[in-house]
Backbone as ProteinMPNN parsed JSONL, in Angstrom:
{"seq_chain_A": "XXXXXXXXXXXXXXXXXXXXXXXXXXXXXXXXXXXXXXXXXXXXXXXXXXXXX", "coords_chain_A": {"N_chain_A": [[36.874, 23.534, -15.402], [35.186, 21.523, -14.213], [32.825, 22.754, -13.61], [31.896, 23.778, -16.138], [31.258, 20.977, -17.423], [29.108, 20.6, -15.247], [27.479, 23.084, -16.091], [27.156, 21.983, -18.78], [25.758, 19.758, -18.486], [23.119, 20.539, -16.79], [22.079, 22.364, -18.371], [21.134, 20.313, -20.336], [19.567, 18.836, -18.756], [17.49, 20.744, -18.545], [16.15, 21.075, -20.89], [15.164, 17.893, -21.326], [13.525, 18.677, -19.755], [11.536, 20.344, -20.5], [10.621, 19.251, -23.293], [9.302, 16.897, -22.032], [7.186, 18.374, -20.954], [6.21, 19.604, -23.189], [5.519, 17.052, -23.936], [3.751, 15.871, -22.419], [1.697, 17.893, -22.335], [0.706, 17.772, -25.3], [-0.018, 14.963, -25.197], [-2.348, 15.388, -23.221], [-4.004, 17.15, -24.92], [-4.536, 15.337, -26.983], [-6.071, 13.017, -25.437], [-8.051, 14.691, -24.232], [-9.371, 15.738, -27.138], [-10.243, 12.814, -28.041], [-12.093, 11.99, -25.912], [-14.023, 14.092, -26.527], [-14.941, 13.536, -28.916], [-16.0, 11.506, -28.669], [-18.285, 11.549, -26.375], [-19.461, 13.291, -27.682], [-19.504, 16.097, -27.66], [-19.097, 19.602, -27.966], [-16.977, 21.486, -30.461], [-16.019, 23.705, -29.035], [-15.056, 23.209, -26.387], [-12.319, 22.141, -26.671], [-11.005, 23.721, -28.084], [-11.41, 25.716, -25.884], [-9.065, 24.177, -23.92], [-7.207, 24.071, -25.058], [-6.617, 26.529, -25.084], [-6.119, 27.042, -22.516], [-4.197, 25.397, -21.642]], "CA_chain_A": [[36.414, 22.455, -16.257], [33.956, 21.088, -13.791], [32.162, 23.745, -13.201], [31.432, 23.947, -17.494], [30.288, 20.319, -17.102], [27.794, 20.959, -14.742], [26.387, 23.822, -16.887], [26.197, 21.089, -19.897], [24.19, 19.207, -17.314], [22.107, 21.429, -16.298], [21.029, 22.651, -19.868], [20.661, 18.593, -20.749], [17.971, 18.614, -17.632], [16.422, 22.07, -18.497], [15.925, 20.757, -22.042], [14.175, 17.287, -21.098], [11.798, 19.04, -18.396], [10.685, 21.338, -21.921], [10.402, 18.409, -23.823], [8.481, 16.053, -21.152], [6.308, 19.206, -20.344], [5.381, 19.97, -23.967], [4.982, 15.952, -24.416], [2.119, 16.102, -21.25], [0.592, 18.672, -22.847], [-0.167, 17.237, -26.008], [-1.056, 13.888, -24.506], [-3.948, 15.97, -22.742], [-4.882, 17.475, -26.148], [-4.987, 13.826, -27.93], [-6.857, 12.691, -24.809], [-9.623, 15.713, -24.187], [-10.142, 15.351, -28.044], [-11.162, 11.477, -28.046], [-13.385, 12.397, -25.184], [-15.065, 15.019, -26.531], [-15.419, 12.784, -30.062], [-16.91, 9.943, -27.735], [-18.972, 12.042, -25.839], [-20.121, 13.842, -28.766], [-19.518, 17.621, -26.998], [-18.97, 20.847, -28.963], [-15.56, 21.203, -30.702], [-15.101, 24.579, -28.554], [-14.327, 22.93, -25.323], [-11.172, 21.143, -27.436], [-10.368, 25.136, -27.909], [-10.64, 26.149, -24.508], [-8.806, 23.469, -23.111], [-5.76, 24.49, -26.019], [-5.987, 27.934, -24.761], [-5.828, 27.085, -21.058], [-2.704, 25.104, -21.296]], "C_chain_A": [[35.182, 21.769, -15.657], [32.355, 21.752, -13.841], [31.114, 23.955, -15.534], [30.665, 22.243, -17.823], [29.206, 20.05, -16.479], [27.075, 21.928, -15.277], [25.662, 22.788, -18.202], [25.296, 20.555, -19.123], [23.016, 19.855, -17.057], [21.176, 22.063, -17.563], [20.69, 21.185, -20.548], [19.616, 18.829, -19.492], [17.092, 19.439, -18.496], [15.546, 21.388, -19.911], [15.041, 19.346, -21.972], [13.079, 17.63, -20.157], [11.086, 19.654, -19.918], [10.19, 20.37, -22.952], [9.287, 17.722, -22.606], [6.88, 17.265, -20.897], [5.305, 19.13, -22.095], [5.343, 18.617, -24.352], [3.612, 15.768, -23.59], [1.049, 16.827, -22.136], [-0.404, 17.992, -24.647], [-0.703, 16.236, -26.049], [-2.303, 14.305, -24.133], [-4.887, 16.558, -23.735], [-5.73, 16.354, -26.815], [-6.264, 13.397, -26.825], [-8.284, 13.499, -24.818], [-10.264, 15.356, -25.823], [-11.075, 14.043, -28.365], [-12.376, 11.903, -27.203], [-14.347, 12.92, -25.937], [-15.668, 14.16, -27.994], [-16.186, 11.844, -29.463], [-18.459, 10.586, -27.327], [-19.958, 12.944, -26.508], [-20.61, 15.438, -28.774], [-18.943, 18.441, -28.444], [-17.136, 20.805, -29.026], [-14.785, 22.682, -29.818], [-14.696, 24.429, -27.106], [-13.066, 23.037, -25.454], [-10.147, 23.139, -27.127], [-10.31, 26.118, -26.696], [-9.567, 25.545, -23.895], [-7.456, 23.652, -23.91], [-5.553, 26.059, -25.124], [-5.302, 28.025, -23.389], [-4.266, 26.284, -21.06], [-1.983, 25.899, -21.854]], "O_chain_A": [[34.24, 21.448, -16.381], [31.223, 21.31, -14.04], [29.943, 24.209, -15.818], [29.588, 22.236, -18.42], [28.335, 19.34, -16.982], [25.872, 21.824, -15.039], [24.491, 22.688, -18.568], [24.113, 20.893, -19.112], [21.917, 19.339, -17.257], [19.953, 22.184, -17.642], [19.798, 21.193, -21.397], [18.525, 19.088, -19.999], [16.118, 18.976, -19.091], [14.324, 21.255, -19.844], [14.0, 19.496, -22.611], [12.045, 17.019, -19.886], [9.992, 19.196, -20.249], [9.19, 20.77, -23.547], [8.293, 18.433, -22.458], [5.737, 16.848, -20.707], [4.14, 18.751, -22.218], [5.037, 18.671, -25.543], [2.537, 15.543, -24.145], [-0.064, 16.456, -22.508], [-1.595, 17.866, -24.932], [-1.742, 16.116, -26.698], [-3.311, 13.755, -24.576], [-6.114, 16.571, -23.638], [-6.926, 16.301, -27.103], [-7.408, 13.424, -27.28], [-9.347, 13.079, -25.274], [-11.371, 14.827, -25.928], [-12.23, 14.075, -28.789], [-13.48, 12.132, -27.697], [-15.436, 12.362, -26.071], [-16.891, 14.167, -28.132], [-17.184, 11.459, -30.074], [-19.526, 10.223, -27.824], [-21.039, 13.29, -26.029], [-21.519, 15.968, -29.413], [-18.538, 18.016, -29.527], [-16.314, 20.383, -28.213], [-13.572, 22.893, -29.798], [-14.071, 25.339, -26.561], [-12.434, 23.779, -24.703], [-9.224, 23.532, -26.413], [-9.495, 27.021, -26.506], [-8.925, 26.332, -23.199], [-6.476, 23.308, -23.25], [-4.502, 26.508, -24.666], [-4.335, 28.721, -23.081], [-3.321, 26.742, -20.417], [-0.762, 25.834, -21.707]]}, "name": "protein", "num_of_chains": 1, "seq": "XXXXXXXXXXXXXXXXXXXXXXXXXXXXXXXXXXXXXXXXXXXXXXXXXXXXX"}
């Protein structure tokens, strides 16, 4: 019985690191885009910087 609670655990972690990870990532999208709208750069940085993450 313990041993099956620590697997729920462990898939409750695995599952907010995948979440938190793919929330980073599109923070850095929203962010690089303002930039590059500010800065007034080409829209294919925006698409490297999607491909690289």
């Amino acid at each position: 019985m313990l041993e099956l609670v620590k697997m729920q655990d462990m898939g409750r972690l695995l599952w907010s690191l995948r979440t938190g990870i793919f929330a980073a990532g599109l923070l850095v999208l929203i962010g690089v885009g303002i930039v590059i709208y500010i800065m007034d750069l080409d829209l294919k940085l925006w698409l490297f910087v999607l491909t690289d993450l």
